[in-house]
N, C-alpha and C positions, 0 to 999 in steps of 0.2 A: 504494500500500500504506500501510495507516493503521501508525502508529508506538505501542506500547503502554506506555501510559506507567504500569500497574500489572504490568510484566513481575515474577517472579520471581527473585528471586537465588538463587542456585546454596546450597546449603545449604554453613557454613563446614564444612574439616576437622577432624575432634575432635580429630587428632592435633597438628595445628598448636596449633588452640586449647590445648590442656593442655602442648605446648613452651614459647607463651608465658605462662602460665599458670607453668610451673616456671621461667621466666626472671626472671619480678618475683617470684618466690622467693628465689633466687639474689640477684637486686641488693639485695634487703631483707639477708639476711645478709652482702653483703659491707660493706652501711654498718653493720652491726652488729659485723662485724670489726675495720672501722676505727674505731669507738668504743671495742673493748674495747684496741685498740692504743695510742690516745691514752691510757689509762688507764694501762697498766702500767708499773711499775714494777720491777719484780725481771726480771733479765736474762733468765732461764728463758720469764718469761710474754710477757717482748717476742718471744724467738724462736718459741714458741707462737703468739702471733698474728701472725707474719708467716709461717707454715705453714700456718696460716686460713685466709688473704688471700690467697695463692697458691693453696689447694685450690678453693676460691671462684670465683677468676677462671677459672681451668681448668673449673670445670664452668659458667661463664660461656659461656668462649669454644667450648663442646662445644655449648650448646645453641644458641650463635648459628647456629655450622657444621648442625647439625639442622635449625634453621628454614627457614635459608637454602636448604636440599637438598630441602626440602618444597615451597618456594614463590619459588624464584629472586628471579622481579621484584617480587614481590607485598611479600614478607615483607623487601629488600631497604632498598625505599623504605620502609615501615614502621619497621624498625629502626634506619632512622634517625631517625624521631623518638619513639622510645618509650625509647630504651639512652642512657642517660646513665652515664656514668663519673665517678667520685670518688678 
């Protein structure tokens, strides 16, 4: 049996794709929360942005749980080299 070496890939999931898609969303604003944290100064705005950074992570750590629930092994190994934390 000849081996076909222009097989087709499986067409990606839209849903995954737009998971991680809102994922490098997510990490875009949370280094933008920790900018705006180094920044403040008035005790108000520090606890403000440390209510950010915690909403942030939390919908962080929700989409990772999503991905991961989509695609086990696939999204697993991936995630590990795309998710960088700060």
């Amino acid at each position: 049996m000849k081996a076909m070496p222009f097989a087709k890939k499986p067409a990606p999931d839209p849903e995954l794709v737009f998971l991680k898609a809102e994922l490098s969303a997510a990490q875009s604003d949370l280094q933008q929360a920790y900018s705006l944290f180094d920044q403040a100064v008035d005790p108000e705005l520090v606890e403000s942005c440390i209510y950010q950074i915690n909403a942030v992570k939390a919908r962080c750590n929700y989409l990772i749980r999503s991905i991961k629930a989509r695609s086990p092994a696939a999204a697993a190994a991936q995630l590990e080299e795309d998710v960088t934390w700060t």
